[in-house]
VMD Tcl script that draws the C-alpha trace (Angstrom):
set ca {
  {-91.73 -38.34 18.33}
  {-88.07 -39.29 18.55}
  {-87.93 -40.44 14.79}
  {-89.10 -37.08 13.77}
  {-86.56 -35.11 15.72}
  {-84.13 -37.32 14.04}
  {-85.23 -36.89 11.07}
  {-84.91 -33.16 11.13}
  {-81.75 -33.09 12.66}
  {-79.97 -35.60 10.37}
  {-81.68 -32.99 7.09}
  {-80.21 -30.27 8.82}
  {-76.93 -31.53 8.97}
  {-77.29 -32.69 5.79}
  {-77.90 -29.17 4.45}
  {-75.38 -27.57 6.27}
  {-72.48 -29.94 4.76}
  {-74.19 -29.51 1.52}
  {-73.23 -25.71 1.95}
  {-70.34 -26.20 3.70}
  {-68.48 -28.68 1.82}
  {-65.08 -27.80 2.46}
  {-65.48 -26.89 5.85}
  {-62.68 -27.08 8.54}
  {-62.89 -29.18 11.66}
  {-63.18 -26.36 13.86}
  {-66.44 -24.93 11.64}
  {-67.83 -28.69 12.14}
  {-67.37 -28.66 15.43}
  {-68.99 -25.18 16.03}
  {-72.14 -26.41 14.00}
  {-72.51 -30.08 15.95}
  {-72.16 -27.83 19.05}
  {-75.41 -26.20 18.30}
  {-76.79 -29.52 17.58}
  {-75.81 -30.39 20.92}
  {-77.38 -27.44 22.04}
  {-80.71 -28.60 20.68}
  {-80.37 -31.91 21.69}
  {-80.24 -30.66 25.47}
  {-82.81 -28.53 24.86}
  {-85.06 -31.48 23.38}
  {-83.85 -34.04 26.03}
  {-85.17 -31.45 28.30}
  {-88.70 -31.25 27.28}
  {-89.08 -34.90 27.06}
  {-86.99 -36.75 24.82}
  {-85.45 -40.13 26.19}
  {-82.13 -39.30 26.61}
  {-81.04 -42.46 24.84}
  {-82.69 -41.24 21.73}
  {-81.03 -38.10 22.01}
  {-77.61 -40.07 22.16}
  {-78.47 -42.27 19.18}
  {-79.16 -38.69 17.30}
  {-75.83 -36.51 18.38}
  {-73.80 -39.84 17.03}
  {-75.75 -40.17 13.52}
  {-75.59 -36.50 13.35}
  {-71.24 -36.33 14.73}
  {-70.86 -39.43 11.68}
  {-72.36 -37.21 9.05}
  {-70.36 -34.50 10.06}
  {-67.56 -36.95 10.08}
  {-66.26 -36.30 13.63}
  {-64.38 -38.75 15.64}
  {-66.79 -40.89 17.63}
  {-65.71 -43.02 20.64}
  {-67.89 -45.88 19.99}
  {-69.00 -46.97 16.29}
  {-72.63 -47.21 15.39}
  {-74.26 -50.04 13.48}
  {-74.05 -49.17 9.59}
  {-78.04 -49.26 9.50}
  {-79.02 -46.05 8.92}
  {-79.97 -45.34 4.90}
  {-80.26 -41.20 4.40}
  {-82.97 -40.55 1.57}
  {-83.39 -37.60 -0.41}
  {-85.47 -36.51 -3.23}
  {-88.77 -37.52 -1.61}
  {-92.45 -35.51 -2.51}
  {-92.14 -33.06 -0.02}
  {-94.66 -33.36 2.37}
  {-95.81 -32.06 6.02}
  {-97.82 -34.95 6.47}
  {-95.08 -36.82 8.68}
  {-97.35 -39.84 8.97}
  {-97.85 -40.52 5.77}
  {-94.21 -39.86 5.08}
  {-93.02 -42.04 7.02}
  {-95.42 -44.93 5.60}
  {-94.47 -44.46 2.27}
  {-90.75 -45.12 3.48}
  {-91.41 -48.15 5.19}
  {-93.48 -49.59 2.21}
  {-90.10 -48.66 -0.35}
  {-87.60 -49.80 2.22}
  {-89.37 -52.99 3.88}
  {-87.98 -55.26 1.10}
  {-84.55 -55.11 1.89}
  {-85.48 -55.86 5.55}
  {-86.93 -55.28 9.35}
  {-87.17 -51.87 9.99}
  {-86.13 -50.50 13.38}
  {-87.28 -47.14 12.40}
  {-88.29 -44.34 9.24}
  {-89.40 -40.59 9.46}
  {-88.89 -37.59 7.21}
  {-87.98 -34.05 8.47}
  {-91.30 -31.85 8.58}
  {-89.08 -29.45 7.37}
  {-90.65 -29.95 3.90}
  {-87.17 -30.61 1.96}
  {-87.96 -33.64 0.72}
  {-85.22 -35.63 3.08}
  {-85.83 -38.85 5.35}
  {-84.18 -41.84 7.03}
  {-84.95 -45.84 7.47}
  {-82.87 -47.51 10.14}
  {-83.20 -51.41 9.89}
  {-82.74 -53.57 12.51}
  {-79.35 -55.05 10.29}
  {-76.71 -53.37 9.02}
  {-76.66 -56.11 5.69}
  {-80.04 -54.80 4.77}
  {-78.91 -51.42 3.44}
  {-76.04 -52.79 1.60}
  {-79.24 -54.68 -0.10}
  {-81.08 -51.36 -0.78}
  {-77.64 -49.48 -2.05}
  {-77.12 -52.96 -4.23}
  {-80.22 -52.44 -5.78}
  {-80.11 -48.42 -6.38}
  {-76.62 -48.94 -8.14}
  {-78.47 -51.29 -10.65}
  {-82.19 -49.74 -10.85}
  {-84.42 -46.81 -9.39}
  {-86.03 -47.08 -5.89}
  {-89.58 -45.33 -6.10}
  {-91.40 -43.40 -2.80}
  {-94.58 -42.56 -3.58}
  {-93.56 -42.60 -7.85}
  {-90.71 -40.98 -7.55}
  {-86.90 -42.08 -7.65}
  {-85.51 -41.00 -4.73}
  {-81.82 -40.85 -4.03}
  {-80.25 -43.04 -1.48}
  {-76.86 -42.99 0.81}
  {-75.59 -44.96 4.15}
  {-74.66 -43.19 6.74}
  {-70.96 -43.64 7.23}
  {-70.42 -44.16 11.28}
}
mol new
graphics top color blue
foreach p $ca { graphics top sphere $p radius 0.5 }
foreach p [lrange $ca 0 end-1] q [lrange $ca 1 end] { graphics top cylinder $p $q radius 0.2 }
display resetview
């Protein structure tokens, strides 16, 4: 499913700039290229193409390339979660935490196992609620604080 892929794309960029850190522009650009290159790929087996646009943006923001149009501010990246194959589950567990702050366009964590997810709400004001409340207390998934960050577009 589209969240999935996303899901998995978005962890692996976040791994990569994890490792990375202080990586030039021209190393970003070689590793969004092969997410690009994936994104083809997946488009090509099935996935709506729109989806795959909606991923190469979140994943050319993380990365902090220039994009030509902004994207909503909706997207909340969450880390620390049980790590899981059980996608499913996964992503119920995220909607249950997140759902307070507001509608929910969309959740999934990466089946990658690493513990990494996403909720995209339908407005951009409800993850300034969720970061408003991690600053000041813990947000639990499934009993554990997880940690929390927007995804800068």
């Amino acid at each position: 499913d589209p969240e999935s892929i996303e899901a998995n794309a978005l962890c692996e960029t976040h791994d990569w700039l994890r490792k990375n850190e202080k990586s030039s522009l021209e190393e970003r650009n070689a590793f969004f290229q092969q997410i690009l290159n994936k994104m083809v790929y997946t488009v090509r087996q099935g996935l709506n193409p729109s989806d795959g646009t909606s991923i190469i943006h979140s994943c050319a923001a993380m990365l902090g390339l220039q994009l030509e149009n902004d994207l909503p501010n909706n997207i909340l990246l969450v880390t620390g979660l049980l790590k899981t194959k059980d996608t499913t589950q996964g992503r119920k567990y995220l909607i249950e935490a997140f759902e307070p702050f507001g509608d929910i366009e969309s959740a999934a964590i990466a089946s990658s196992n690493k513990g990494f997810g996403f909720v995209r709400f339908v407005h951009p004001r409800s993850v300034q609620r969720a970061l408003e409340r991690f600053r000041t207390s813990e947000i639990e998934v499934q009993d554990v604080s997880v940690m929390i960050r927007a995804l800068k577009v």
